[in-house]
PDB file with SEQRES, HELIX, SHEET and CRYST1 records, atoms N, CA, C and O in Angstrom:
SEQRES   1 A   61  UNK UNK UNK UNK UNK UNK UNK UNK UNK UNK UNK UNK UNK          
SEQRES   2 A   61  UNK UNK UNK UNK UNK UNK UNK UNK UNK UNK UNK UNK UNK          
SEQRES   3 A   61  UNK UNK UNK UNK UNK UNK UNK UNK UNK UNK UNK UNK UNK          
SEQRES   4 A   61  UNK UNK UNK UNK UNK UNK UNK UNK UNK UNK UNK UNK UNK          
SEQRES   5 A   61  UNK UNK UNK UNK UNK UNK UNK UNK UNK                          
HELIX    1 AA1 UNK A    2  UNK A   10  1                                   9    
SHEET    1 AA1 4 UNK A  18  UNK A  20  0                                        
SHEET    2 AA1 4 UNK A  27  UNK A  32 -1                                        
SHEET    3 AA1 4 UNK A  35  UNK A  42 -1                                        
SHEET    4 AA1 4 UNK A  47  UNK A  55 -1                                        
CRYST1    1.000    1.000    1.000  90.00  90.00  90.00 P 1           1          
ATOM      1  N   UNK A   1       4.439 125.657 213.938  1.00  0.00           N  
ATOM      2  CA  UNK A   1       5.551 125.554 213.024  1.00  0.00           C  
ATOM      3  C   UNK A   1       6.324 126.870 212.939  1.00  0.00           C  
ATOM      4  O   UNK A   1       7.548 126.866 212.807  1.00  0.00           O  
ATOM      5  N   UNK A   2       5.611 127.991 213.015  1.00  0.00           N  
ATOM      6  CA  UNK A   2       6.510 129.101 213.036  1.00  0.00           C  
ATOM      7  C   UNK A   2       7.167 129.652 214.349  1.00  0.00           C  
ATOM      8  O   UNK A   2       7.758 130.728 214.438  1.00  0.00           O  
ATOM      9  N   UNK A   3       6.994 128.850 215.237  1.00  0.00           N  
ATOM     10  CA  UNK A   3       8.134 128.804 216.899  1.00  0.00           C  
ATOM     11  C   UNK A   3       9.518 128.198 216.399  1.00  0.00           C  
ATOM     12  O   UNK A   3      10.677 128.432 216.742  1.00  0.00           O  
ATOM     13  N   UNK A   4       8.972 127.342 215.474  1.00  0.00           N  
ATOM     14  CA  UNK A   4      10.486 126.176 214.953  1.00  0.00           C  
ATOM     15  C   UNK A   4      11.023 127.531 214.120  1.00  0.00           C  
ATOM     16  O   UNK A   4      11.532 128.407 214.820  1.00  0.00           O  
ATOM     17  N   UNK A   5      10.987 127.641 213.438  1.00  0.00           N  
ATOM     18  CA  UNK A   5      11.106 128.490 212.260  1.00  0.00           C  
ATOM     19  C   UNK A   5      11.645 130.077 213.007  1.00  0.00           C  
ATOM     20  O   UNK A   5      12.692 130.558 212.573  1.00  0.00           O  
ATOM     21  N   UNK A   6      10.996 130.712 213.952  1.00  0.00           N  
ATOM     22  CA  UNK A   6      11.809 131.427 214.228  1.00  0.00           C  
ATOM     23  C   UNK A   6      12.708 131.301 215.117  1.00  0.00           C  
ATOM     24  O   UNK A   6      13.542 132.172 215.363  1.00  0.00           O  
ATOM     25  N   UNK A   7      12.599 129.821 215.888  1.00  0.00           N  
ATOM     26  CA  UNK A   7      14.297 129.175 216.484  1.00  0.00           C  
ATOM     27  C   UNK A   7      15.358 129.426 215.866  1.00  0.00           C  
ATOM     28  O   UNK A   7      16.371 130.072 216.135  1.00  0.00           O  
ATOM     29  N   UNK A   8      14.930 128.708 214.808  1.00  0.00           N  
ATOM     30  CA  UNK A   8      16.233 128.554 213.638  1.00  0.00           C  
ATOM     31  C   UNK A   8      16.547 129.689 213.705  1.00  0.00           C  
ATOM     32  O   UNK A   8      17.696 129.768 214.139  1.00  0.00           O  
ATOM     33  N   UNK A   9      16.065 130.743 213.473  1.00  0.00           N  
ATOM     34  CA  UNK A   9      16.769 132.257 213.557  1.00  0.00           C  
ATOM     35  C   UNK A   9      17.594 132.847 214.616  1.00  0.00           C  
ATOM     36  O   UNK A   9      18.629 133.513 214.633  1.00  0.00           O  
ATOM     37  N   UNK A  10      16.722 132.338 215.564  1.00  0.00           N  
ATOM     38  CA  UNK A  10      17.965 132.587 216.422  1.00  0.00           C  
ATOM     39  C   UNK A  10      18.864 131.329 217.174  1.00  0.00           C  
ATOM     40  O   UNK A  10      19.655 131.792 217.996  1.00  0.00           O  
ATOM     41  N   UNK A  11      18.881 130.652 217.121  1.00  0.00           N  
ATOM     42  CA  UNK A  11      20.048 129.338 217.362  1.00  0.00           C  
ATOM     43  C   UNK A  11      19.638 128.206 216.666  1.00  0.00           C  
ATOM     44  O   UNK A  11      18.821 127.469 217.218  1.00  0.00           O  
ATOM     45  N   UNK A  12      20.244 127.804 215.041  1.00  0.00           N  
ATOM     46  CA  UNK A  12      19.915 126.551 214.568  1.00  0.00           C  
ATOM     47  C   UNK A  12      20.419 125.547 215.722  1.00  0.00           C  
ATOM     48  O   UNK A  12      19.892 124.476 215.420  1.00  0.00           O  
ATOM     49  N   UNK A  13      20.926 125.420 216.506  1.00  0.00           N  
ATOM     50  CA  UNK A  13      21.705 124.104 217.176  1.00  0.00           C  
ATOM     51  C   UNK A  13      21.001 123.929 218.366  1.00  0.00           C  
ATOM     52  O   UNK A  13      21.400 123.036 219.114  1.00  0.00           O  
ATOM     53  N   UNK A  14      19.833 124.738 218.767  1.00  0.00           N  
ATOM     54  CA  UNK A  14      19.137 124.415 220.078  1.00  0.00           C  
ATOM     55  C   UNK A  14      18.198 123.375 220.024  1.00  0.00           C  
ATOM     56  O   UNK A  14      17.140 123.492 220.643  1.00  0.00           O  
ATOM     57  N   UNK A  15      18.373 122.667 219.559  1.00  0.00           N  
ATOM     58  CA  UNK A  15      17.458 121.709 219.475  1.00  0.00           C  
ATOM     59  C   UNK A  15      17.744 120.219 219.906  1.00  0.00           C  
ATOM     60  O   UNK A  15      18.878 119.791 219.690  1.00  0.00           O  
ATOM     61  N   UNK A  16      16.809 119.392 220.499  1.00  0.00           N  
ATOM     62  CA  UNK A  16      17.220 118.123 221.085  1.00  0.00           C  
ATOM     63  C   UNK A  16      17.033 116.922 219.845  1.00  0.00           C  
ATOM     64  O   UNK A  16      17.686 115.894 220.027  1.00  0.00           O  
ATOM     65  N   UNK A  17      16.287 116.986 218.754  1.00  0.00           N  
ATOM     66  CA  UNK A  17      16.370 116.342 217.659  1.00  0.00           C  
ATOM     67  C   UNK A  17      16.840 116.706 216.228  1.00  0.00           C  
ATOM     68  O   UNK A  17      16.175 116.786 215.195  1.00  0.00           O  
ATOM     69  N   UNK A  18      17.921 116.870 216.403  1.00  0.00           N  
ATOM     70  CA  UNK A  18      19.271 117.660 215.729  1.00  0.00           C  
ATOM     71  C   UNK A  18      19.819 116.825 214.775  1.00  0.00           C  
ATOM     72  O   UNK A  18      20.583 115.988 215.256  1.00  0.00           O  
ATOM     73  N   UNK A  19      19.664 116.780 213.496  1.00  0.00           N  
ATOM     74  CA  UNK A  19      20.509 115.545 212.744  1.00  0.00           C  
ATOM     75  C   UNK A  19      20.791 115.915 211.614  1.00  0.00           C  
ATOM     76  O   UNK A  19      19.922 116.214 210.795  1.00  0.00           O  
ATOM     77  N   UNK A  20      22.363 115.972 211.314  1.00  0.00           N  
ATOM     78  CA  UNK A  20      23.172 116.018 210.274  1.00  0.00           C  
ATOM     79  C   UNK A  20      23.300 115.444 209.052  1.00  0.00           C  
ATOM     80  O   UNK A  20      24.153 114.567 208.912  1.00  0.00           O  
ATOM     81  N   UNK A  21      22.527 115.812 208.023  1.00  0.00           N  
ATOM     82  CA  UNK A  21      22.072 115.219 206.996  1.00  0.00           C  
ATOM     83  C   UNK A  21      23.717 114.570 206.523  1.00  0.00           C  
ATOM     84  O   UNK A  21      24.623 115.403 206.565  1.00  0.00           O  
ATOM     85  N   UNK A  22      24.062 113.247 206.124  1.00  0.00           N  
ATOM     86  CA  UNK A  22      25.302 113.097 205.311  1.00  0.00           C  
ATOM     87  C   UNK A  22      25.394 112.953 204.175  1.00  0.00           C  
ATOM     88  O   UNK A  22      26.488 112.614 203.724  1.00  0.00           O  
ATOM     89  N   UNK A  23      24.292 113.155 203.308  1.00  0.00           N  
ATOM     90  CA  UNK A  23      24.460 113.410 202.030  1.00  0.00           C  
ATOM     91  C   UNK A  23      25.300 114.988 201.485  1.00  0.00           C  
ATOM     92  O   UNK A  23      26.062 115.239 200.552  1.00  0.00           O  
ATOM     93  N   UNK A  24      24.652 115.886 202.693  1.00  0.00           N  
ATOM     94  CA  UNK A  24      25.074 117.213 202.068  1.00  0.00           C  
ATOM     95  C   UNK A  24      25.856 118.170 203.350  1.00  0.00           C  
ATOM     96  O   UNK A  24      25.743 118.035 204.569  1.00  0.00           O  
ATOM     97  N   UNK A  25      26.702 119.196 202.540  1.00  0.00           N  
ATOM     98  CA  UNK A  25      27.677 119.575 203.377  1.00  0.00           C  
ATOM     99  C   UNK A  25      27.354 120.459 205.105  1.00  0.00           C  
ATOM    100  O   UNK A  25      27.972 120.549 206.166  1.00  0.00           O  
ATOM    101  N   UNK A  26      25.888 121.023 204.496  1.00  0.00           N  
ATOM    102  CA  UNK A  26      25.872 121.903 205.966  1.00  0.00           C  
ATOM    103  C   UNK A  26      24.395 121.642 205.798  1.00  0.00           C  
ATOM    104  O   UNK A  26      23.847 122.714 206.059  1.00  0.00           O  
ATOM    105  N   UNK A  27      23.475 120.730 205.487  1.00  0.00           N  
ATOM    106  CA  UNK A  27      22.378 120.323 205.686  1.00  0.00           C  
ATOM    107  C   UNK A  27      21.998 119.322 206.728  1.00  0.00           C  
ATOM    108  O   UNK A  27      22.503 118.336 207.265  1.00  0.00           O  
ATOM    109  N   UNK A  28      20.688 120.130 206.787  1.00  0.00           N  
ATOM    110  CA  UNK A  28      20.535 119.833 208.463  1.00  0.00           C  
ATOM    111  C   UNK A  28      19.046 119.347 208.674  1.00  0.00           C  
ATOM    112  O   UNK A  28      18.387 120.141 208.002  1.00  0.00           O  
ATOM    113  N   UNK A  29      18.107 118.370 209.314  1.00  0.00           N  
ATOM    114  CA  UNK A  29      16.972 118.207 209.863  1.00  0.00           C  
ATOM    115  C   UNK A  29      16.827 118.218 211.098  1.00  0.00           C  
ATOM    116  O   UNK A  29      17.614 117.679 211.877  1.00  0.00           O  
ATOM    117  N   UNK A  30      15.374 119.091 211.556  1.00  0.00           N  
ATOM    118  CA  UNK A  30      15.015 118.990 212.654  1.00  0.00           C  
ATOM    119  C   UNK A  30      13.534 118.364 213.174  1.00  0.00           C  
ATOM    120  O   UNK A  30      12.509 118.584 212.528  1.00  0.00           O  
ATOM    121  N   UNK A  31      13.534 117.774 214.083  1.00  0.00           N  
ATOM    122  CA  UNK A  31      12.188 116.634 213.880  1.00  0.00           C  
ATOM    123  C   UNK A  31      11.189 117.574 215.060  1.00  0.00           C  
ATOM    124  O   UNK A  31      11.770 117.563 216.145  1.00  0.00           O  
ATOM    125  N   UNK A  32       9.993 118.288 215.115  1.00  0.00           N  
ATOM    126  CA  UNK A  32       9.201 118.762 215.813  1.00  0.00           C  
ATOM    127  C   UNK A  32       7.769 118.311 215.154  1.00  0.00           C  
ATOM    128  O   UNK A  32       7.005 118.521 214.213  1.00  0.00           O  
ATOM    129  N   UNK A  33       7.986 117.472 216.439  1.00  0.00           N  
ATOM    130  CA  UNK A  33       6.442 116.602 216.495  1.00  0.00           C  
ATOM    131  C   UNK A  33       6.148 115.986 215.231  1.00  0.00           C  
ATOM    132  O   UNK A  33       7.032 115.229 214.830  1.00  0.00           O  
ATOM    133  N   UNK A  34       5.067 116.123 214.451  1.00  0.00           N  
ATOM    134  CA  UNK A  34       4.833 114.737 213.466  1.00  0.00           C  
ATOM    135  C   UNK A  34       5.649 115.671 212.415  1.00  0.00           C  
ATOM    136  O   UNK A  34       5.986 115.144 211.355  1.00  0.00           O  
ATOM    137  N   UNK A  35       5.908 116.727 212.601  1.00  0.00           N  
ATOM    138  CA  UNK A  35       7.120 117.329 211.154  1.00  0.00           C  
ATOM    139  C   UNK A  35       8.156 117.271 211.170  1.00  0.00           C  
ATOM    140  O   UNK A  35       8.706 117.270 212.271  1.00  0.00           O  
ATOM    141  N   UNK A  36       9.037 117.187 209.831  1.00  0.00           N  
ATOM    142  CA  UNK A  36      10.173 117.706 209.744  1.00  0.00           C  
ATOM    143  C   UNK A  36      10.699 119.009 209.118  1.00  0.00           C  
ATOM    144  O   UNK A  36      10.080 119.694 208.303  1.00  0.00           O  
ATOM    145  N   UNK A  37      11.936 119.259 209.613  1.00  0.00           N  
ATOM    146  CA  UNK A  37      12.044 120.559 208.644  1.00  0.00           C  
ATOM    147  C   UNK A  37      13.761 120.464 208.408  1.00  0.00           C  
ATOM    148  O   UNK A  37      14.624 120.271 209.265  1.00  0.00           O  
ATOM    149  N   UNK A  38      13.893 120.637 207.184  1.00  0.00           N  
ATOM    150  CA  UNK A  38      14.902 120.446 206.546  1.00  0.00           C  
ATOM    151  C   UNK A  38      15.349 121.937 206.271  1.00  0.00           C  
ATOM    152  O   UNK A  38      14.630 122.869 205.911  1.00  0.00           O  
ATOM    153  N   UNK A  39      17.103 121.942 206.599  1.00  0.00           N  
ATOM    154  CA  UNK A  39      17.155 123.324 206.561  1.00  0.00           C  
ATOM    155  C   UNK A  39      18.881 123.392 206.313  1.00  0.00           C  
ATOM    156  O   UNK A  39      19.562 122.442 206.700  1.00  0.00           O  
ATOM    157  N   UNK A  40      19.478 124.495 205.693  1.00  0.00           N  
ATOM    158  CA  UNK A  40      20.585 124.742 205.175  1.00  0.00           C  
ATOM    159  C   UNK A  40      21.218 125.943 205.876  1.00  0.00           C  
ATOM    160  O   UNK A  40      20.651 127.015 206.088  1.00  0.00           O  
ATOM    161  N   UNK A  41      22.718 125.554 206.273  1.00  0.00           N  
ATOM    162  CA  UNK A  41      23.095 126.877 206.930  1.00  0.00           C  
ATOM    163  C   UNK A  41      24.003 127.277 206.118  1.00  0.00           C  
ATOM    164  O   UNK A  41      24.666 126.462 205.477  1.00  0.00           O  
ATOM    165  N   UNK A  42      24.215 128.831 205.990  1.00  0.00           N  
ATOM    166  CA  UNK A  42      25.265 129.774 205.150  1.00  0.00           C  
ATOM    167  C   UNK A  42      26.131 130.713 206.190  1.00  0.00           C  
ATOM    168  O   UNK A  42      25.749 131.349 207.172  1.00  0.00           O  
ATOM    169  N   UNK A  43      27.226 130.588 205.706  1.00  0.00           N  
ATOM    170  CA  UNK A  43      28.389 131.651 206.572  1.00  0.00           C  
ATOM    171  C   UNK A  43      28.641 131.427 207.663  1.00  0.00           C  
ATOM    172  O   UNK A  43      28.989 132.428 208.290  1.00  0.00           O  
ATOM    173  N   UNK A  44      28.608 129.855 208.604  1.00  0.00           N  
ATOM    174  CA  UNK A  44      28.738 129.303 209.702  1.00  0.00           C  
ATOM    175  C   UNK A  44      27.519 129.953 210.566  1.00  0.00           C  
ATOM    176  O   UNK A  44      27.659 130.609 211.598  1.00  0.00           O  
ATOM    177  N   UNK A  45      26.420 129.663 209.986  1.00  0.00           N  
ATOM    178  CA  UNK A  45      25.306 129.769 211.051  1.00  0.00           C  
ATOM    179  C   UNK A  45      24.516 130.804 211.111  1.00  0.00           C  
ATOM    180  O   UNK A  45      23.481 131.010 211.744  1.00  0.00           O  
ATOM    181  N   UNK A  46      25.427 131.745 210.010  1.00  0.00           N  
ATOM    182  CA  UNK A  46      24.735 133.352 209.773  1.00  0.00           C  
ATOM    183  C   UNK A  46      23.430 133.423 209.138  1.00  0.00           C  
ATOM    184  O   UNK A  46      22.565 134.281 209.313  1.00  0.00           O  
ATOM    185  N   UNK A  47      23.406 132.514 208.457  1.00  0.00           N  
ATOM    186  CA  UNK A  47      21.777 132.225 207.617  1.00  0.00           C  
ATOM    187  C   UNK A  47      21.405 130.803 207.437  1.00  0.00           C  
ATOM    188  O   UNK A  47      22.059 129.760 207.419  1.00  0.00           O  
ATOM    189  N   UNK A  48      19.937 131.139 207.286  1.00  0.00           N  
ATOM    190  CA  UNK A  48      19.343 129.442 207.777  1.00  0.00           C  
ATOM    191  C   UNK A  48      18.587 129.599 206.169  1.00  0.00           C  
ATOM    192  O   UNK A  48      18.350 130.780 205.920  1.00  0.00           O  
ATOM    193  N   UNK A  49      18.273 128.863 205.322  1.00  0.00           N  
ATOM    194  CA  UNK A  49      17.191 128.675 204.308  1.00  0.00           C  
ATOM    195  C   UNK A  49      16.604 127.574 204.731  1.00  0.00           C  
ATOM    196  O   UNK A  49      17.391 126.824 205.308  1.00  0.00           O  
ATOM    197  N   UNK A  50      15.597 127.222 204.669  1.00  0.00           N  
ATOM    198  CA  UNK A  50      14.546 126.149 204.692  1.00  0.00           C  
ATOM    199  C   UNK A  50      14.273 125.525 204.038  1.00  0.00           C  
ATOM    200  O   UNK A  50      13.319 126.235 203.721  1.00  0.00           O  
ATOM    201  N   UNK A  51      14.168 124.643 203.349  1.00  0.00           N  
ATOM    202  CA  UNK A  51      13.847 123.898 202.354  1.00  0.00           C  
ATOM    203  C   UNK A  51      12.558 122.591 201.885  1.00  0.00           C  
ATOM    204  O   UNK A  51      12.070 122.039 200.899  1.00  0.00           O  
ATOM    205  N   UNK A  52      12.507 122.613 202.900  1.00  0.00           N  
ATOM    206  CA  UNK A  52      12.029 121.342 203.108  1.00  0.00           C  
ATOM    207  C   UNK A  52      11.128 120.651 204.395  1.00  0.00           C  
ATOM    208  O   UNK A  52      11.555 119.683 205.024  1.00  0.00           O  
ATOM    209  N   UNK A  53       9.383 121.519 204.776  1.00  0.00           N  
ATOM    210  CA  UNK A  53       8.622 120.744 205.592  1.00  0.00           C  
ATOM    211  C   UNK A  53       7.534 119.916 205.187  1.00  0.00           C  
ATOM    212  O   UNK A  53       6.671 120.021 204.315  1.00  0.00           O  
ATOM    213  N   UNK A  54       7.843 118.951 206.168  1.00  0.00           N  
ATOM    214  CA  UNK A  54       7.040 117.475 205.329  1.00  0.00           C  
ATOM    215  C   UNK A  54       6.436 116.807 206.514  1.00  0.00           C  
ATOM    216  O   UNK A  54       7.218 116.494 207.412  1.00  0.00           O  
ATOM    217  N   UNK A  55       4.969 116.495 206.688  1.00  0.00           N  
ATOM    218  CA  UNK A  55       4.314 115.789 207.472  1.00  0.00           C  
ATOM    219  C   UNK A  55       4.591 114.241 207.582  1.00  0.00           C  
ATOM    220  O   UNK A  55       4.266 113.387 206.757  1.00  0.00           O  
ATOM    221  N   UNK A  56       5.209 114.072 208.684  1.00  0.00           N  
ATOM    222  CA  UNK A  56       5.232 112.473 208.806  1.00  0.00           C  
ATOM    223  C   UNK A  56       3.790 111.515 209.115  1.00  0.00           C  
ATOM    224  O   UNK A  56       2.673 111.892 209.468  1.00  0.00           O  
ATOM    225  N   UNK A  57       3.996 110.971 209.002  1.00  0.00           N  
ATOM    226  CA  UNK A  57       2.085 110.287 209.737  1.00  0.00           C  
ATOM    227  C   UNK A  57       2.769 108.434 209.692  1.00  0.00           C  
ATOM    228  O   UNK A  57       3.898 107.948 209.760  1.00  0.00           O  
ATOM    229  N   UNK A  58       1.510 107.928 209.559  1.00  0.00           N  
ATOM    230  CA  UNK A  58       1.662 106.000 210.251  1.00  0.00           C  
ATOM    231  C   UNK A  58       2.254 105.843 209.063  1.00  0.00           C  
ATOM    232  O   UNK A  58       3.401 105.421 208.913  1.00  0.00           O  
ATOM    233  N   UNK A  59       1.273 106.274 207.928  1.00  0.00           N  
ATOM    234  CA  UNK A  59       1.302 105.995 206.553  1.00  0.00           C  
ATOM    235  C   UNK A  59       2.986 105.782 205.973  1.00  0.00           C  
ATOM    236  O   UNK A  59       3.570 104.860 205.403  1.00  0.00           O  
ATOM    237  N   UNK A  60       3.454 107.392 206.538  1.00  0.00           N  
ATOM    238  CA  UNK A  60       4.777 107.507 206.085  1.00  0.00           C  
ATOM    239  C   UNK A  60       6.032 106.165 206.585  1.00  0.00           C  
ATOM    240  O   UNK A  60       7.059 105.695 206.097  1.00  0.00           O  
ATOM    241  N   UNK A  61       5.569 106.047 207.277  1.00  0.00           N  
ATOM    242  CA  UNK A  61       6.846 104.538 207.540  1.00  0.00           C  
ATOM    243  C   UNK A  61       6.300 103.209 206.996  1.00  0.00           C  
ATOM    244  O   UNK A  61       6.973 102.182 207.084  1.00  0.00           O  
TER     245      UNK A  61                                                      
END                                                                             
């Protein structure tokens, strides 16, 4: 989890499971392996906050 995590630092957009939250304006999820990680960008990309990792499993769907 902290390979994802220091991606985001250096290119939030490198990623092949990339999805644009539409509830919110620059919120963002990224799906790596059974996690997600929910994450917010500031100043066009200059800062990432995190918000949000959550284990998916069978259960969860």
């Amino acid at each position: 989890m902290s390979s994802v995590i220091d991606q985001l630092k250096i290119n939030p957009f490198n990623f092949s499971d990339l999805v644009k939250l539409s509830d919110e304006k620059e919120t963002w999820r990224v799906r790596t392996g059974s996690y997600r990680v929910k994450f917010e960008l500031f100043q066009k990309g200059k800062a990432v906050f995190v918000f949000d990792i959550k284990r998916r499993t069978s259960i969860t769907y």
